[in-house]
C-alpha positions in Angstrom: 0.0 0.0 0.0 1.5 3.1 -0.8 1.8 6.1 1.3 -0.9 8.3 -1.3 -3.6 5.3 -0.4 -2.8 5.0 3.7 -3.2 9.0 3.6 -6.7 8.5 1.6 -7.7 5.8 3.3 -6.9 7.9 7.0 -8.8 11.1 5.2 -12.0 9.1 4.4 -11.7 7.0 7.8 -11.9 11.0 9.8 -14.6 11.9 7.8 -16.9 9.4 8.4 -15.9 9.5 12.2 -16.4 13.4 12.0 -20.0 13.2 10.0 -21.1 10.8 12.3 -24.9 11.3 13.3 -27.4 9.0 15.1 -30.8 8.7 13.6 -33.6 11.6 14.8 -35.4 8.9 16.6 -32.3 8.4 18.8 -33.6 11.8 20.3 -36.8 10.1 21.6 -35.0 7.6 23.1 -32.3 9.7 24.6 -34.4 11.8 26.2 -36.8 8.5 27.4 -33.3 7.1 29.3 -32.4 10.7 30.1 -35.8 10.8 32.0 -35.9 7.4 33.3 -32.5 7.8 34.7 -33.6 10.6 36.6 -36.5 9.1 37.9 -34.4 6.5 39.2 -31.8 8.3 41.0 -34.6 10.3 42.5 -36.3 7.4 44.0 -33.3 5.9 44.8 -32.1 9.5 46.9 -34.6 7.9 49.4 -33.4 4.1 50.1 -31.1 2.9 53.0 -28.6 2.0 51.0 -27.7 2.6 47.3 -24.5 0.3 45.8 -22.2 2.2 44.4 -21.9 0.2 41.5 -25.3 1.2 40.4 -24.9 5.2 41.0 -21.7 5.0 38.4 -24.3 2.9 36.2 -26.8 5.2 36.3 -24.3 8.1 35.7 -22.9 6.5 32.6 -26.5 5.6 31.3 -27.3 9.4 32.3 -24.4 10.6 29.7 -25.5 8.1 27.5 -29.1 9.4 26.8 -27.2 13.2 27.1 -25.0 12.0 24.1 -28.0 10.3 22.1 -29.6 13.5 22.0 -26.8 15.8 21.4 -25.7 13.8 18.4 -28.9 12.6 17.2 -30.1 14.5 13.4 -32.7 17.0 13.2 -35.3 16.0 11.2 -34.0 18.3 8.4 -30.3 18.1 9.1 -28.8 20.9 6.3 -25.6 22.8 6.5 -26.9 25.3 9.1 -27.7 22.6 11.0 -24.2 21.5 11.2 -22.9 24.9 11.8 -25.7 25.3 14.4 -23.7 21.9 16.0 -20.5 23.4 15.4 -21.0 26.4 17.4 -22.7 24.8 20.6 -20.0 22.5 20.3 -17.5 25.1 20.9 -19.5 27.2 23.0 -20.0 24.0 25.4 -16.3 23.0 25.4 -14.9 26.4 26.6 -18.0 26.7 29.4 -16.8 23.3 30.4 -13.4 24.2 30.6 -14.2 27.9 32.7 -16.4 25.2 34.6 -13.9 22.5 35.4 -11.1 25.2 36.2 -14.1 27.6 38.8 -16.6 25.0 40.0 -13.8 22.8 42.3 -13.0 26.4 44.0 -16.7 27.5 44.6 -17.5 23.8 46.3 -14.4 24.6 48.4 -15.8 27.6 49.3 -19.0 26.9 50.2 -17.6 23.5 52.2 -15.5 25.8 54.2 -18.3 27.8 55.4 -20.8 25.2 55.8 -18.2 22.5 57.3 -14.5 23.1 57.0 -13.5 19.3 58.2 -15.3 18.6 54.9 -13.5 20.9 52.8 -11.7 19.6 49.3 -11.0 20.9 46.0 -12.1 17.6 43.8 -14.4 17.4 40.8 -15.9 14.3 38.9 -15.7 13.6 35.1 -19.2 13.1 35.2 -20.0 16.5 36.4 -18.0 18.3 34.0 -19.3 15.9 30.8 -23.1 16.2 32.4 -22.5 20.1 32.5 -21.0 19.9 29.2 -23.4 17.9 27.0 -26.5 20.0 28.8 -24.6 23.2 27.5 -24.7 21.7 24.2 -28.3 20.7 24.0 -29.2 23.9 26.0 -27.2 26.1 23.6 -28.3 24.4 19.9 -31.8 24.5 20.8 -31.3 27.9 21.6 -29.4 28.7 18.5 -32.1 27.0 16.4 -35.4 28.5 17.7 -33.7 32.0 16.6 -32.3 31.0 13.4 -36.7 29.4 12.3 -38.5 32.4 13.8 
């Protein structure tokens, strides 16, 4: 294989990766496990004793259904759409960033106050990817109701 073909090959293998969209009625059930996951960590807020295997489940499935719907088409998916995408892409990644670097000091804060034998400056992936896929969503929905009206 020569070096022109491996460098084809590698271009057509990104592009597929980077135009990579699940079907619109991936949104539906996004949102359905997005809900239901939420349902079930209320009710479970108010049992004895909850295993921590299933709260990192139900965080996973959590940014699951957040994922479905962020990278689920429209149901007319055009080039605006995908600059629409683009932009709340961007817009979430450097909120999540300002997020991930400000949030651990506010919690530290706020810990001091409230308790400082409790006070420490840690932050979960799953809060910074929850905060950043909601962003998104939040953000392209946004963007799109302004661009129809």
């Amino acid at each position: 294989m020569t070096i022109k073909k491996i460098i084809e090959w590698d271009r057509k293998a990104f592009q597929k990766l980077r135009n990579f969209q699940l079907p619109h009625y991936c949104k539906r059930l996004g949102l359905f496990l997005f809900l239901a996951v939420i349902a079930v960590m209320f009710s479970l807020k108010y049992t004895e004793a909850e295993p921590m295997w299933l709260r990192n489940l139900l965080r996973n499935l959590l940014l699951i259904g957040l994922l479905m719907i962020s990278i689920s088409k429209e149901r007319v998916e055009d080039e605006m759409m995908g600059a629409l995408r683009a932009q709340s892409y961007a817009i979430a990644f450097v909120m999540g960033v300002l997020y991930a670097l400000i949030q651990p000091y506010v919690d530290y804060l706020v810990a001091l106050v409230l308790d400082p034998t409790d006070a420490t400056l840690d932050m979960s992936y799953f809060q910074v990817l929850a905060f950043m896929l909601l962003v998104q969503i939040m953000f392209f929905r946004v963007m799109l109701k302004k661009c129809t009206v």
